[in-house]
C-alpha positions, 0 to 999 in steps of 0.5 A: 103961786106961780109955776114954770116948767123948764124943758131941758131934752135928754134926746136930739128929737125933745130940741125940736120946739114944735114938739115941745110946743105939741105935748104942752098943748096934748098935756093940757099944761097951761104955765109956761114952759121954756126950753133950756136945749143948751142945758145953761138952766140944768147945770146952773141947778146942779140937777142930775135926774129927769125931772126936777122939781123945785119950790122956790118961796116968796124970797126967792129961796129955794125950799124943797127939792124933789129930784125924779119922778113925783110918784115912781115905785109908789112914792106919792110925791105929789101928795108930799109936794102939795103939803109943801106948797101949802105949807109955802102958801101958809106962811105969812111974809 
């Protein structure tokens, strides 16, 4: 399993990269994250709402797509996208 985060700043002070590069390391976030200031990523994806989040399978295919917050109002998105990435890992090629 791979995971890439994709910055993309919805205000002038997120495009500073030091600061990016800061709350990466606060966040204890250890996959790689780009930085997408120019939002070339954001509209190639269509996406609308902060944030997004895809899962993409051994193809190349993108599976599910969840858009927003995992867990706003008490949705337990991040139980129901941990199901999906088994379900993804599961899956024989």
């Amino acid at each position: 399993m791979t995971v890439i985060g994709i910055h993309t700043p919805e205000t002038a002070a997120e495009r500073k990269i030091e600061s990016v590069r800061r709350k990466v390391k606060d966040n204890h976030i250890e996959y790689p994250n780009l930085v997408d200031n120019a939002g070339k990523n954001w509209a190639t994806w269509d996406n609308r709402i902060w944030p997004c989040t895809y899962l993409i399978d051994q193809k190349g295919n993108v599976r599910y797509r969840w858009d927003g917050e995992l867990n706003f109002n008490g949705v337990k998105g991040h139980q129901i996208m941990r199901k999906k990435i088994e379900e993804l890992l599961a899956e024989k090629e």
